[in-house]
Structures are given as structure tokens and as C-alpha cells.
FIPATI-320333 format. One line per 4 residues: number of its first residue (from 1); their letters; for each residue x, y, z of C-alpha. Coordinates in nm, 2 decimals, always signed. Layout:
// residues N
NUM) A) X:Y:Z ~ ...
***
This chain:
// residues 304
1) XXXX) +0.00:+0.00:+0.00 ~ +0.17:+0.37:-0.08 ~ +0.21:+0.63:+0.16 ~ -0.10:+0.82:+0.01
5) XXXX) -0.29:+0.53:+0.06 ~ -0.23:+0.51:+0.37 ~ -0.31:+0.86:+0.51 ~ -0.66:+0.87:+0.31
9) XXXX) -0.80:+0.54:+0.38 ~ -0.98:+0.44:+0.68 ~ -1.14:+0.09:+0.78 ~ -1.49:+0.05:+0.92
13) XXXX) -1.68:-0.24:+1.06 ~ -1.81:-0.52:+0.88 ~ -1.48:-0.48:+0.64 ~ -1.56:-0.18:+0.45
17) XXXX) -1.33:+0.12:+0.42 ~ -1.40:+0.49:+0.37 ~ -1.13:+0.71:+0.15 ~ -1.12:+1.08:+0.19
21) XXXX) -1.00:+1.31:-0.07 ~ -0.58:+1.31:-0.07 ~ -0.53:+1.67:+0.02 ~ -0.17:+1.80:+0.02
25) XXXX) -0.28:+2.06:+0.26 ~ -0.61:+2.10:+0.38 ~ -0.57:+2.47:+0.52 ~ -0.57:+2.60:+0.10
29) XXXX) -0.81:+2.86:+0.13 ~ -1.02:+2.80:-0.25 ~ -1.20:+3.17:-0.21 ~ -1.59:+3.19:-0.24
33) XXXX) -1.68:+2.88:-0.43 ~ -2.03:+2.89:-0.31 ~ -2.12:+3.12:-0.51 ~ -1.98:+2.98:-0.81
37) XXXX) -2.14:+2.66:-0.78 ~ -2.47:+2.86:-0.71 ~ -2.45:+3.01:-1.03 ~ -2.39:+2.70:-1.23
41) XXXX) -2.70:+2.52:-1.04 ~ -2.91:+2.81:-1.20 ~ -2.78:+2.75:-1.56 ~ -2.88:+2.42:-1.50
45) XXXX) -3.23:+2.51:-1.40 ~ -3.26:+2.68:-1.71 ~ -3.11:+2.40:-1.88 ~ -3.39:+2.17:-1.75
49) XXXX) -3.67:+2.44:-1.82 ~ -3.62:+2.33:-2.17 ~ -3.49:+1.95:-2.14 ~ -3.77:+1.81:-1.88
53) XXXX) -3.69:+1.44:-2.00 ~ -3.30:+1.55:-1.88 ~ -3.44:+1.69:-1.57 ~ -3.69:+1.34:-1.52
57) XXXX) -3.32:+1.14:-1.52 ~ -3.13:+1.41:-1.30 ~ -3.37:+1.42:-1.02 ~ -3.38:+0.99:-1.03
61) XXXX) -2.99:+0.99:-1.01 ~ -3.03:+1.21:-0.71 ~ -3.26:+1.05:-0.58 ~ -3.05:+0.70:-0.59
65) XXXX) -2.76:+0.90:-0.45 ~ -2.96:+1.03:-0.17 ~ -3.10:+0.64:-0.13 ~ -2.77:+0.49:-0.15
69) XXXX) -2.59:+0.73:+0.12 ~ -2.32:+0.87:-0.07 ~ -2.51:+1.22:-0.08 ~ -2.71:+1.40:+0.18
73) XXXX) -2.96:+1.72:+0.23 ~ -2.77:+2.01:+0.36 ~ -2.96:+2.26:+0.58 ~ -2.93:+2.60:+0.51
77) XXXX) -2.78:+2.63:+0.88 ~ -2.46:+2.45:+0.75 ~ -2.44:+2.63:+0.44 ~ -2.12:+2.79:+0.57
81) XXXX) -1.94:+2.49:+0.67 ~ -1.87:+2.37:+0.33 ~ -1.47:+2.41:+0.26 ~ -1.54:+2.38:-0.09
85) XXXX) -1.85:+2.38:-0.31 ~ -1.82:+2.16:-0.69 ~ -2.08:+2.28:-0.96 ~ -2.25:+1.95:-1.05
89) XXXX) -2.40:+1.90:-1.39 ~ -2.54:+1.57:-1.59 ~ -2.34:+1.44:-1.84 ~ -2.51:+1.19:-2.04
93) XXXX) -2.49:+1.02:-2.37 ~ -2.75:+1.11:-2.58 ~ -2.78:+0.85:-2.79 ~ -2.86:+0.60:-2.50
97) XXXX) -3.15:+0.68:-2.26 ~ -2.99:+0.41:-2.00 ~ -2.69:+0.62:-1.97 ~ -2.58:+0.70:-1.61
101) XXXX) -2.54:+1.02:-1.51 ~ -2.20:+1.15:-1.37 ~ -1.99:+1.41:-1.22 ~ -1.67:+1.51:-1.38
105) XXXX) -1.57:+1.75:-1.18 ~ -1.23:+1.74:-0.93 ~ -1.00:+1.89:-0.69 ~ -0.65:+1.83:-0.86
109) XXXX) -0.53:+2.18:-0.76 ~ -0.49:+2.04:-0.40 ~ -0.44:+1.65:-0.44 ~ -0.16:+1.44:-0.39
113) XXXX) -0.21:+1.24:-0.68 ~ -0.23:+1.40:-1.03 ~ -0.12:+1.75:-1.01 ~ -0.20:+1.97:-1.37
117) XXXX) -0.01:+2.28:-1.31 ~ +0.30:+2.31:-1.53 ~ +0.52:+2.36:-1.22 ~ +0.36:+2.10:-1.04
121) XXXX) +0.42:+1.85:-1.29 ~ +0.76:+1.98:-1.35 ~ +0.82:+1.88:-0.92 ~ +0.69:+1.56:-0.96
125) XXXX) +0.94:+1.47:-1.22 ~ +1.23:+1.54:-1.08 ~ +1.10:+1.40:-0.70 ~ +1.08:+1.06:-0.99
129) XXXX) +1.40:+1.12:-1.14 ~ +1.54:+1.15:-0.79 ~ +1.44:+0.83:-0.63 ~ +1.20:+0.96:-0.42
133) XXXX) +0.89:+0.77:-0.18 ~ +0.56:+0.92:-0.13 ~ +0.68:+0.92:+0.28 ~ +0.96:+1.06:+0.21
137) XXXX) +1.10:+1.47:+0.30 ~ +1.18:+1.63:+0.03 ~ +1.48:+1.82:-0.03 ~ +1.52:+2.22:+0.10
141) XXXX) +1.48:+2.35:-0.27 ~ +1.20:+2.16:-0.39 ~ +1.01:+2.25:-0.06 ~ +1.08:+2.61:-0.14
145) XXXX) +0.93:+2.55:-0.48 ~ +0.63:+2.36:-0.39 ~ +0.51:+2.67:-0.11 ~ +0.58:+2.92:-0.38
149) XXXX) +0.34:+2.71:-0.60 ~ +0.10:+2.68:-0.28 ~ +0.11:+3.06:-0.16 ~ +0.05:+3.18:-0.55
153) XXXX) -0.24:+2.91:-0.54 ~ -0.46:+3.19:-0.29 ~ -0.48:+3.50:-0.57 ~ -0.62:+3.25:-0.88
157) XXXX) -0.98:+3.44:-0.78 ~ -0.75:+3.78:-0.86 ~ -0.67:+3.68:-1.24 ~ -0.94:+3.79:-1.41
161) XXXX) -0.91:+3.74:-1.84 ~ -1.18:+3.88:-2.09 ~ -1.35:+3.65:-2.27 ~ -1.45:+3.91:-2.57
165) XXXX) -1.14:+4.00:-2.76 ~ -1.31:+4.30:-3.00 ~ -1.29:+4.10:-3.29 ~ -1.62:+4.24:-3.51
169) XXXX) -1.71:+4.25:-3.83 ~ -1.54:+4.52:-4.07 ~ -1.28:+4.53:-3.79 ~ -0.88:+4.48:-3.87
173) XXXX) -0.78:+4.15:-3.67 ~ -0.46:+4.04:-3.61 ~ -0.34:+3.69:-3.47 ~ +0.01:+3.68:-3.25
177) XXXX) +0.17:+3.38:-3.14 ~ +0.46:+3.31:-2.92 ~ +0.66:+3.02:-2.84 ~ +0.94:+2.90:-2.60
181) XXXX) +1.14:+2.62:-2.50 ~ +1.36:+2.53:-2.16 ~ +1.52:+2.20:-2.08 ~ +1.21:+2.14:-1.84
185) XXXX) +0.93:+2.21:-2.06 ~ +0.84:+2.40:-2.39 ~ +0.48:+2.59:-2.41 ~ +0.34:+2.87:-2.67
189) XXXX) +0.07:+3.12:-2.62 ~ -0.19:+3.31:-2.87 ~ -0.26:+3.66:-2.83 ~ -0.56:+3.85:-3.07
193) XXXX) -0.51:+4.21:-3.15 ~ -0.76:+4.40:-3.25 ~ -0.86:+4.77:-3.43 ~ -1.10:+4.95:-3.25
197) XXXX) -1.36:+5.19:-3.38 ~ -1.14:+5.47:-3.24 ~ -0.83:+5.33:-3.42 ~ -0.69:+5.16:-3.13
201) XXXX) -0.57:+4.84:-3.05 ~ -0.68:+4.61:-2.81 ~ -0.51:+4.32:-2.74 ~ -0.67:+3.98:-2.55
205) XXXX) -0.48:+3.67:-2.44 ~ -0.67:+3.36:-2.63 ~ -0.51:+3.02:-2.59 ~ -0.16:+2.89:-2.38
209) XXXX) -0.08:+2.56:-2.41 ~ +0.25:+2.37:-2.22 ~ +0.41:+2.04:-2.19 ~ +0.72:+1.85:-2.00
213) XXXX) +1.03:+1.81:-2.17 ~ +1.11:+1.42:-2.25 ~ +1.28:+1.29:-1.94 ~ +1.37:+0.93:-2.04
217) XXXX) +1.51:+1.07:-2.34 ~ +1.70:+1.40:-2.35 ~ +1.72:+1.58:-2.63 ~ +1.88:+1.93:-2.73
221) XXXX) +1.71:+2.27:-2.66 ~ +1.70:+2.36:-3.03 ~ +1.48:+2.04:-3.05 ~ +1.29:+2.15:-2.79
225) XXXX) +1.21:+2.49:-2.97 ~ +1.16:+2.38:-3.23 ~ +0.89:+2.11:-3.07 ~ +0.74:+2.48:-2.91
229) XXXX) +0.70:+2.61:-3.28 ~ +0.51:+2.31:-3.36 ~ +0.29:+2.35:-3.02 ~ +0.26:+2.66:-3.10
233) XXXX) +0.12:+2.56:-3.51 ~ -0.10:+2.34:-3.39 ~ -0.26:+2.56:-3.13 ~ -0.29:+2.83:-3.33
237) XXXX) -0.46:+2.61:-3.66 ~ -0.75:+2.54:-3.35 ~ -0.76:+2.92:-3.31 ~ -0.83:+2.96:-3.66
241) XXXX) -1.07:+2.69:-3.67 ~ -1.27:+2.81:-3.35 ~ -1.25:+3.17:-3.49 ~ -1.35:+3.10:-3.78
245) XXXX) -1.07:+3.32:-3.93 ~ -1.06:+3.34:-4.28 ~ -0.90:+3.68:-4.28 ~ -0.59:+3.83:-4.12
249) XXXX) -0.27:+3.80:-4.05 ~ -0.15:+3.56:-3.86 ~ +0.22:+3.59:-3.70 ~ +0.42:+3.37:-3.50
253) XXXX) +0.77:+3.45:-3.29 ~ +0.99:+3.23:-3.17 ~ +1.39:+3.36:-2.97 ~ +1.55:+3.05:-3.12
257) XXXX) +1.76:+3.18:-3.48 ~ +1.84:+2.81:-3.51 ~ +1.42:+2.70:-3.55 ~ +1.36:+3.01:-3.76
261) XXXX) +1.64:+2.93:-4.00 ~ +1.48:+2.54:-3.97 ~ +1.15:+2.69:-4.06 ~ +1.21:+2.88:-4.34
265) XXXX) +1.40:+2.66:-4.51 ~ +1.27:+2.29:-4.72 ~ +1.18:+2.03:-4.51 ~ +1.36:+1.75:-4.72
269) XXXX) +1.68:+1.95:-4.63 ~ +1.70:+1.85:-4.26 ~ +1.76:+1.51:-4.09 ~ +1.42:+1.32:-3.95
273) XXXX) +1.36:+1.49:-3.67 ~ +1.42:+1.81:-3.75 ~ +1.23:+1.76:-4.11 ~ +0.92:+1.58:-3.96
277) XXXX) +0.82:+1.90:-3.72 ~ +0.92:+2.15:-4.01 ~ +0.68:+1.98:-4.30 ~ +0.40:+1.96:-4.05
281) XXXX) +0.44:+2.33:-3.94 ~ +0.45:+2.46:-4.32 ~ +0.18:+2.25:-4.38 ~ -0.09:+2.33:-4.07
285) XXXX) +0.01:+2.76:-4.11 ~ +0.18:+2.82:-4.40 ~ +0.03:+3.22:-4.39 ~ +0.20:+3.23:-4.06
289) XXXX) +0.47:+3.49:-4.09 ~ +0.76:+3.35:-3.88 ~ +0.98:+3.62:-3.66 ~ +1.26:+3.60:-3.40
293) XXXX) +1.18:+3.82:-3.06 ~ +1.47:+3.87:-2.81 ~ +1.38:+3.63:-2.49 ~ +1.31:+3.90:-2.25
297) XXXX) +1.02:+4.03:-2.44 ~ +0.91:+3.67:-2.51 ~ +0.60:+3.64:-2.35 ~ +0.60:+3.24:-2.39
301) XXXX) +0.88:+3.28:-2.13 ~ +0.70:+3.22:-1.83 ~ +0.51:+2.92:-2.00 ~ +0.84:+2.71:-2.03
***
């Protein structure tokens, strides 16, 4: 049995167990979730105003949750005592009318299994590549890391991104794209800049995107830029699909000389590796207009 195993499960008569969920620290303070689960419930009550056979199959898959035990009625008297509140909503296949519904929801941000943040992931692989056991401390530096990660964790309510990014009709839109690489990871990141009526631009982060750096298999970091520039082709051929942009110019920057020089040369000139990722990213954006930006201004940077 592993250490997290052993923290989270508990066993009860007649041989059954209970498992709570495998906080790392369970003093995180999430902000007023309430209130965005309260929000969701009402989209979903307008959701059902329209779908009563989805509402008929909701209300039974409470019910049998309610039946069961796994759920229960909270009184408005402990309202307050929740430490964090998870929108629910169905999910449910239409195409079968015997489909269970589910919730899909989780608390990764604050679990000791299965961590999403780039950083986070980044910490596990190198408490892996060191050896290290679930029960075991870790060293000074990674601790230093992981309570940077932890405090940072409190302002997420703070970020707030616009969703509309001025792009109208008759308007001038412009897509930029950035890409980066480190030996740790490589990411890329999509921003939309827009005229507006007055003449002025706006400009709205869309998309980011990261990944780890192979670990098994190390490889140099003008691979790994170039394997950005293809993140960053690929993210940005979604863009254009989900914008539906026809129109524009699209640009994409990279600080590495060595993948711009790849780029703008023939694929068929390079060795395998290098000509596999060029063809594709020719292929997916060839309008993409391909520029170098000096790493400081890079703001795919921070992603890697």
C-alpha cells in the first residue's frame, strides 16, 4: 500500500473502508466557491426548463444517490461549513436513454495524486527522477518551490481574463503567437489584436498551451524549440478553426535563430527529426509569418 494510501484510507466495521480526498494541505483557502457553484445550479435550472426528460433522469440519479448514502440534504444552517462547493451538472450520452449520469468534476489543484499545473508537474518529475517515496521529505529546494506554487495558489480568484477579444465584423484582426522552450518544458501562447472603432488596438490573451520536456530521453534545446513552434502551429490552426478566421494576418515569434532558420528553409533538407516538425508546421500555417523576438520580451517565457 503507498504512503497516500495510507493517510486517506480508513477501515470501518463489517470490512468496509472509507477514503477521503488526498489533500496535500487541507488549510488551502479556494475563495468563495459557493457562489460559483450557485451560479452554475441556476444555468442548469434553465437548462432543465427546456430538457424536462433530462431533468426526469437528473432528479432519479439524485434521488438513488440520496438512497444509497453517498449524498445527503444540507440545511441551510450549515451552508457555511462547506470548505469547498463543486458545480455538479449531468453528463449523459444522448444516444442511449440508459446512460448514467456522472460528475466530472475534481480537486486536482490540491491532491496528492495527479497535479495539472505546469510547475507542479515539472516537481513531480524530478521528485521521480530522484528516487524519491511518497513518505519521504523532500529536499530544501523543492520545498521552497512547492510553497511558492502553494502561496500563489490563494490569488487565482484575482486573475481575471476577458472572454470578448473585440474582434467584429469590418474590424482589422490580427493573430500573434509566441513560443518557448527550456530543458524542463516548452509551451506557446496566442494573443488576438484588435482595431478599434477609435483606431486603437486592443489586445486579448486567447489560448496557452505547455508540456514537460522528455525525461527518459534527453534531447537538445533547439529540438525542444523547435517542438514549441510546432505546439505553437498546432494551437494556433485550433484558433483559426474556432475563430473562424478566414482573414488576417497571422504571425508567430519564436527567440530561437536556429528553428527560424529550420523553418524557413525545405523540409527535405534537414535530418528526420528536424524535417518531420518543419513539413508539419508549413503544412498546418503556411500564412504564418515566422519572426525572432529577443527572450526577455518573449511572453512564452513564463510558459516554459
Amino acid at each position: 500500500m503507498t504512503y497516500c494510501a495510507k493517510i486517506t484510507t480508513k477501515k470501518l466495521q463489517y470490512g468496509t473502508c472509507t477514503v477521503r480526498l488526498p489533500f496535500k494541505d487541507p488549510n488551502v483557502e479556494y475563495g468563495n466557491t459557493r457562489q460559483v457553484a450557485a451560479a452554475r445550479l441556476t444555468q442548469l435550472e434553465r437548462r432543465f426548463a427546456m430538457d424536462t426528460k433530462l431533468q426526469q433522469k437528473y432528479q432519479e440519479f439524485l434521488d438513488e444517490y440520496l438512497e444509497m448514502g453517498p449524498m445527503r440534504k444540507v440545511h441551510k444552517s450549515d451552508y457555511n461549513q462547506g470548505k469547498y462547493y463543486i458545480p455538479h451538472q449531468p453528463v449523459v450520452k444522448e444516444e442511449s436513454l440508459t446512460t448514467k449520469l456522472s460528475n466530472k468534476i475534481s480537486l486536482n489543484n490540491n491532491m496528492l495524486t495527479g497535479p495539472r499545473i505546469q510547475q507542479d508537474l515539472v516537481i513531480i518529475l524530478q521528485l521521480w527522477t530522484n528516487g524519491s517515496e511518497w513518505d519521504q521529505p523532500v529536499d530544501e529546494k523543492i520545498k521552497l518551490k512547492w510553497t511558492k506554487i502553494q502561496q500563489q495558489l490563494k490569488t487565482i480568484d484575482n486573475i481575471k481574463i476577458p472572454r470578448w477579444c473585440y474582434a467584429t465584423p469590418g474590424k482589422k484582426v490580427e493573430l500573434y503567437g509566441f513560443c518557448d522552450a527550456s530543458e524542463k518544458a516548452y509551451g506557446a501562447v496566442i494573443y488576438c489584436r484588435a482595431q478599434d472603432s477609435d483606431k486603437t488596438y486592443r489586445v486579448t490573451l486567447l489560448q496557452a498551451k505547455s508540456k514537460e520536456a522528455p525525461n527518459k530521453q534527453k534531447t537538445t534545446l533547439p529540438r525542444l524549440e523547435l517542438c514549441a513552434a510546432l505546439l505553437l502551429t498546432q494551437l494556433m490552426e485550433k484558433v483559426i478553426k474556432a475563430m473562424n478566421f478566414n482573414e488576417g494576418e497571422v504571425y508567430s515569434w519564436t527567440d530561437s535563430m536556429i528553428t527560424l532558420d529550420w523553418i524557413k528553409e525545405e523540409a527535405d533538407r534537414w535530418k528526420t527529426f528536424v524535417a518531420n516538425r518543419v513539413s508539419e508546421i508549413q503544412k498546418l500555417l503556411p500564412q504564418a509569418k515566422w519572426n525572432h523576438v529577443i527572450t526577455n520580451q518573449n511572453p512564452a517565457d513564463i510558459v516554459s
